[in-house]
C-alpha positions, 0 to 999 in steps of 0.5 A, spaced: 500 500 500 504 504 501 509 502 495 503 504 491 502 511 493 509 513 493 510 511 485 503 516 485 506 522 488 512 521 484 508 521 478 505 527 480 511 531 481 514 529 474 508 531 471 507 538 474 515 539 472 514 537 465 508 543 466 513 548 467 518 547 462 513 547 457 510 554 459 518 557 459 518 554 452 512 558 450 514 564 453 521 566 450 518 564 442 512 569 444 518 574 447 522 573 441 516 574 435 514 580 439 521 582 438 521 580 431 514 584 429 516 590 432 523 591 429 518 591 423 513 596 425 517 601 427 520 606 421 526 612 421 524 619 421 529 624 421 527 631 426 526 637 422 532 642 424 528 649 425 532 655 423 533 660 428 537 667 428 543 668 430 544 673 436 547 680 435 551 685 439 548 692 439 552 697 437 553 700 444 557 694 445 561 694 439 563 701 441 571 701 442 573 708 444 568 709 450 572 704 454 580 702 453 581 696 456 589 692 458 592 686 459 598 684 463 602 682 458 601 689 454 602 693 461 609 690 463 614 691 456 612 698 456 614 698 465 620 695 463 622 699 457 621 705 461 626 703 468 631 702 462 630 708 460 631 712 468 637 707 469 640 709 463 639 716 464 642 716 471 648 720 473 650 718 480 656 724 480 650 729 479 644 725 483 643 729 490 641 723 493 647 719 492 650 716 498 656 714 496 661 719 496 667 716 491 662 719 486 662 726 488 668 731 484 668 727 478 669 719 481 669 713 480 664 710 485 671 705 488 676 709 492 682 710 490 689 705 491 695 708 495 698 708 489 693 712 484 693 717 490 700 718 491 701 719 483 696 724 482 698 728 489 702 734 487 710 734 490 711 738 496 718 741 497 721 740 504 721 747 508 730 746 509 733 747 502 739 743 503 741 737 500 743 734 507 735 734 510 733 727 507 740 723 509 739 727 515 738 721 521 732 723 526 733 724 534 729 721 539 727 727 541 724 729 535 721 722 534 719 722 541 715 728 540 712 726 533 709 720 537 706 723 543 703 728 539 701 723 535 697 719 540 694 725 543 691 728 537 688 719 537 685 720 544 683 727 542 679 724 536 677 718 540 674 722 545 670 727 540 667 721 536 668 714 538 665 710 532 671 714 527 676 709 526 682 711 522 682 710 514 687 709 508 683 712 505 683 719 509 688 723 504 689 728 511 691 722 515 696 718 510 701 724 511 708 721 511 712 721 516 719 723 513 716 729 510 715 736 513 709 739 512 708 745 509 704 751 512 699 751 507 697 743 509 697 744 516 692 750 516 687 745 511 688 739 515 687 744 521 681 746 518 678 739 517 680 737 523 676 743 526 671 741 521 671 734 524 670 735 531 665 741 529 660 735 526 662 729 531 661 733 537 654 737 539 654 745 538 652 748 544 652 756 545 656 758 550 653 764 554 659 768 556 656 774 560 657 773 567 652 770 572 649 775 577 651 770 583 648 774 591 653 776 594 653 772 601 651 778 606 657 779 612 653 775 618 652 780 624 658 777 630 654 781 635 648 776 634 647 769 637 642 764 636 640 760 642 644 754 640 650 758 642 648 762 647 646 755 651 654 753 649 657 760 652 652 759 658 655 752 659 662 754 658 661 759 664 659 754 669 664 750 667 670 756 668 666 758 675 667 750 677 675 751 675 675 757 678 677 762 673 674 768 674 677 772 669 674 768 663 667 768 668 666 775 667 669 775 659 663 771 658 658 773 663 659 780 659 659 777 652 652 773 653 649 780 657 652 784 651 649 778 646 642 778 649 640 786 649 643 786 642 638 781 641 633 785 645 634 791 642 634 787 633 629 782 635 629 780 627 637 780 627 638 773 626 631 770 623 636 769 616 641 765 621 636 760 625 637 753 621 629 751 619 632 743 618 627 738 622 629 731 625 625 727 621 621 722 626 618 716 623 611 713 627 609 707 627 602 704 627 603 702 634 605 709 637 612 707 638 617 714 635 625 713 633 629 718 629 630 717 622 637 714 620 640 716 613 638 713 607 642 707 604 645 708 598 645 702 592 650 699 589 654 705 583 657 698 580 650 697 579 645 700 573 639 699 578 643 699 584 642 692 586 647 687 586 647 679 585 648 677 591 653 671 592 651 665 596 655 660 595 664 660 596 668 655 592 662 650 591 659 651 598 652 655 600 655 660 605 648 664 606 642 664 603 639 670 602 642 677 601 641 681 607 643 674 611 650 677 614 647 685 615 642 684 620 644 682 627 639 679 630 638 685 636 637 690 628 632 685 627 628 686 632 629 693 633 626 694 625 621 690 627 619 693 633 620 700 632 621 700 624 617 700 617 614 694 618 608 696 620 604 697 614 602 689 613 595 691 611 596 694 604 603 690 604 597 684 605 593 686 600 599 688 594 601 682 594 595 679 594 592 683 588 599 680 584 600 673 585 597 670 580 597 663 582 589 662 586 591 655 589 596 658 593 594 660 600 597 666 605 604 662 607 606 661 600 604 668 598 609 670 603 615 665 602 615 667 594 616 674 597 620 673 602 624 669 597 626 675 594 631 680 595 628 686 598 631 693 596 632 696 602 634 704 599 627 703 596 624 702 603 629 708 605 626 712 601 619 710 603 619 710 609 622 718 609 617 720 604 613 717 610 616 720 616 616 727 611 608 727 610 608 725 618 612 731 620 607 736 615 600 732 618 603 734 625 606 741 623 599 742 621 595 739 627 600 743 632 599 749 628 590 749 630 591 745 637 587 747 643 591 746 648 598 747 646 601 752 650 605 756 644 598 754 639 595 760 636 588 757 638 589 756 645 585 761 650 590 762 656 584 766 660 582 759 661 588 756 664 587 756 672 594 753 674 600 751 671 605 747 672 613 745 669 609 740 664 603 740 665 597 745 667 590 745 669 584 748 665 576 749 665 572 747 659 571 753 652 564 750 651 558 749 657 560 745 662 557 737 664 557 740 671 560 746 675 567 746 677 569 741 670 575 742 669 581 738 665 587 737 665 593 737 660 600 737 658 603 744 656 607 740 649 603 736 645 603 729 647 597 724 644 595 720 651 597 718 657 601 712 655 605 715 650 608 721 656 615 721 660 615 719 667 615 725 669 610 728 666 605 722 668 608 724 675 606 732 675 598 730 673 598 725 679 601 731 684 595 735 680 589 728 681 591 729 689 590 736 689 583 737 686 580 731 690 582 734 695 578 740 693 572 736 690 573 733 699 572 739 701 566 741 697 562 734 700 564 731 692 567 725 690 570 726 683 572 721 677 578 722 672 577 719 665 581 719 658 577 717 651 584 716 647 581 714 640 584 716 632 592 716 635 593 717 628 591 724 628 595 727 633 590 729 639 592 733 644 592 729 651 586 730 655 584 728 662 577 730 665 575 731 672 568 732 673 565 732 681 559 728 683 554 727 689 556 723 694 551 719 693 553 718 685 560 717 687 559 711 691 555 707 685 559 710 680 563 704 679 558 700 678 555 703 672 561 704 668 563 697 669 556 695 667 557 700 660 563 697 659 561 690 658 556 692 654 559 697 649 562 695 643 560 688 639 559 682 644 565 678 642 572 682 642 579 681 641 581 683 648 578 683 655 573 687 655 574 690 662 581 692 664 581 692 673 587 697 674 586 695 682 595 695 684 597 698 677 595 704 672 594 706 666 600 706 663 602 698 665 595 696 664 594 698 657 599 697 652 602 703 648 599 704 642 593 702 642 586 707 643 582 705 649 579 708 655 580 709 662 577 712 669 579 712 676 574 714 681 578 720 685 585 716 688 583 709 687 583 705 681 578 704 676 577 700 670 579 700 663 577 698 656 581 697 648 577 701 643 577 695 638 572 699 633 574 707 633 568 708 629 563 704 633 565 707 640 562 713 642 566 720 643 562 723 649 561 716 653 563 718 659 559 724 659 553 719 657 553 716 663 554 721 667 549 725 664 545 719 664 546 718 672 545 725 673 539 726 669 543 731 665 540 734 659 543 731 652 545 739 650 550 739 655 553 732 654 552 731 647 554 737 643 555 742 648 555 750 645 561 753 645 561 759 650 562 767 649 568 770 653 564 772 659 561 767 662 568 764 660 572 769 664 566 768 670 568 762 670 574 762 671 575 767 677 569 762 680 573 756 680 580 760 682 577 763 688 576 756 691 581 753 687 588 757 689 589 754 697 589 747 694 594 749 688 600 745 688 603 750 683 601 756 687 606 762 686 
């Protein structure tokens, strides 16, 4: 059954393939009849060319007159035909703006041989006619001099013009040696030789009138300045301690003699009195020096610096250059007391140069260290410095208040005065009556910055004027606001009575006022208790600050970290505020006209006098 199927299903697949062969057949002949049908059908035409006409120009495009056209190959011939004709036409001898000057006077453009010279050069007969001049041998002398003379007209034209060199070709300086010059020669080779010079060396106008020079005025004998009246007094206590009365009395009569001539010609000696100043250079900190010299830089250096030398036979020595300049006592001196004060702009110039932001501040100020310092620049500024100082102080002095030899000071104010220092009543309206002030008769900015002796004379006057206030039934307290000591202010203490009652709580409230002034986190300690010291060792010199003492007894004291912050009148504040004071008299108290001043002054006085430590 199953042999029988399958010979079916291979009949059937040979069938269905005889089927398509059949069909593949009948399609190529019906491809290949079409083909051979449409060949016939089809017939050649040839297209018919349509005749067209031909574009014409217009006549404004045939017009040849109206724009000239060149080309590159007509434009070169002609250029170079015309050069020809210049190069051929040019007359370097005659040409104004020739360089070479071997054309000039007819040359050849090349200068001449030695020989060629010396033919076309005219004989020069010898000055000496005899026959025996040329046989004649030279002395040393003769040569001696030629050559000196020689060699001083070659420094002489070395000096004028250095770049000159001698020249064969000079026909002046090829003169020869064995023969004598004549005059007319030596006149033209002077006459080129000053030519020369005129050409190399700038001409300048040379003024012969003669300058009007003052004529230093014969200085009067008679007159002495101070210095010297000093020196003679001290030469007169010096004879009189050796005994030599003769001499005493020569002197004691030049010095009387001195000072009334003085006395009758008060303007005598103002040409003489020197107006040079001792520069002082004041630091940041308070601390004053005397300015030294400026240090000169090396001369064998243009910007006069010099490379230091660290290193000796292969071995480092030093390394910087100021190593071995500086003992470690000058150091500590320039740091203290020296330029080194200005590290905030010095801070902030570097920073505002380096150019590296990952750099933090010590690498900053190795790199500048690393470098050597100029130290006649920092010289030089440092006195610029101390020279705008002194002007500032001068100025300050001129309109201060309380200098006793100021314009500005009212001495009908002063009721006690002492060597240093003096006592005084307030110009404007006072807190309280019998206010006064105490101050020192040279300018001194705070209590901190004057001499012992000085600080001894206002303790002398404290005592004095608590007793006074005792007398009274008061109590007193001395303060001090020493704010903006770059300015120059004038040192003021005031002393100001209170009631008893006020006195005994006084302490109280400025303590208080103190802890709460300024901002709530500080750099120093808010109050300073100056119990068993003063103010001089409890507060370090420099700094602003304020302090109070209640009469003879120690208060407090306070470092002003913010000038600006800080009030001026605190102290007046707080005691206005205790006495229930109105705000004109302690805020911006008016200045008061000169009767109430001098009534004042002679109501203070009259009790005052018994308890005056200076009282004449």
């Amino acid at each position: 059954m199953n042999e029988k199927q399958k010979k079916s299903k291979h009949s059937k697949s040979q069938k269905s393939k005889d089927r398509e062969k059949r069909k593949k057949k009948s399609r190529r002949h019906s491809t290949s009849s079409s083909s051979s049908s449409g060949s016939e059908s089809d017939e050649w035409v040839e297209q018919q060319t349509k005749q067209t006409n031909a574009a014409q120009r217009e006549d404004w495009m045939s017009m040849t007159g109206m724009l000239k056209t060149y080309t590159k190959e007509d434009i070169k011939p002609k250029r170079e035909e015309k050069d020809k004709r210049n190069i051929d036409s040019y007359n370097p001898g005659t040409s104004s703006r020739e360089l070479n000057p071997y054309w000039k006077n007819g040359g050849t453009g090349v200068p001449e041989t030695a020989e060629n010279f010396r033919k076309s050069r005219p004989f020069i007969k010898p000055s000496d006619d005899d026959d025996d001049y040329y046989s004649r041998p030279k002395s040393s002398h003769s040569s001696s001099t030629t050559g000196y003379s020689s060699s001083r007209s070659h420094d002489k034209h070395q000096d004028y013009n250095k770049d000159q060199k001698y020249s064969d070709r000079d026909p002046y300086r090829r003169s020869s040696n064995w023969k004598k010059q004549s005059d007319a020669q030596k006149q033209s080779e002077s006459f080129v030789q000053k030519s020369r010079e005129e050409t190399a060396m700038p001409s300048y106008k040379v003024d012969t009138a003669k300058k009007q020079v003052p004529e230093d005025k014969p200085k009067d004998s008679k007159y002495l300045s101070d210095e010297k009246m000093n020196k003679l007094a001290a030469k007169i206590v010096k004879a009189e301690i050796l005994g030599d009365e003769k001499l005493v009395t020569e002197l004691k009569a030049k010095l009387e003699a001195a000072r009334k001539y003085r006395k009758e010609n008060p303007d005598a000696g103002a040409e003489e009195e020197d107006d040079s100043v001792m520069l002082i250079a004041t630091s940041a900190s308070g601390s004053s020096r005397p300015l030294t010299s400026t240090e000169k830089g090396d001369p064998r250096s243009k910007s006069g610096k010099r490379k230091a030398q660290t290193h000796v036979s292969g071995e480092r020595t030093k390394y910087f250059g100021d190593d071995d300049k500086y003992n470690l006592a000058q150091m500590f001196q320039q740091e203290k007391y020296g330029n080194n004060y200005n590290d905030e702009a010095e801070l902030a110039k570097l920073a505002a140069k380096h150019k590296n932001p990952n750099d933090d501040l010590e690498d900053i100020f190795m790199d500048n260290i690393s470098r050597n310092r100029d130290a006649v620049k920092e010289s030089e500024n440092e006195r610029s410095r101390a020279i705008s100082q002194h002007i500032k102080m001068e100025r300050t002095l001129d309109g201060c208040e309380h200098c006793v030899d100021s314009k500005n000071m009212l001495k009908h104010l002063m009721v006690s005065c002492g060597n240093r220092v003096y006592v005084a009543l307030p110009s404007r309206v006072s807190l309280v009556p019998d206010h006064c002030i105490i101050t020192t008769v040279q300018h001194a900015t705070c209590v901190t910055s004057i001499d012992e002796d000085v600080w001894e004379e206002i303790m002398n006057y404290r005592k004095a004027l608590t007793q006074f206030y005792n007398s009274q039934g008061k109590d007193v307290v001395f303060f001090e606001t020493a704010t903006r000591l770059n300015r120059h202010p004038h040192m003021v203490i005031n002393c100001v009575p209170l009631p008893r009652d006020v006195g005994d709580m006084a302490a109280i409230y400025f303590k208080k006022a103190l802890l709460e002034c300024e901002a709530e986190w500080s750099m120093n300690k808010k109050v300073v208790d100056l119990k068993g010291k003063n103010i001089r060792k409890g507060i370090p010199k420099g700094l602003p600050y304020f302090w109070i003492d209640f009469g003879m007894d120690p208060g407090f004291a306070h470092v002003i970290e913010d000038q600006q912050l800080f009030p001026r009148n605190f102290a007046e504040e707080i005691i206005g505020g205790i006495l229930d004071l109105d705000h004109s008299l302690w805020k911006n108290p008016r200045r008061e006209n000169g009767e109430s001043q001098r009534r004042k002054v002679m109501n203070f006085v009259k009790e005052w006098k018994p308890f005056d430590p200076f009282k004449q």
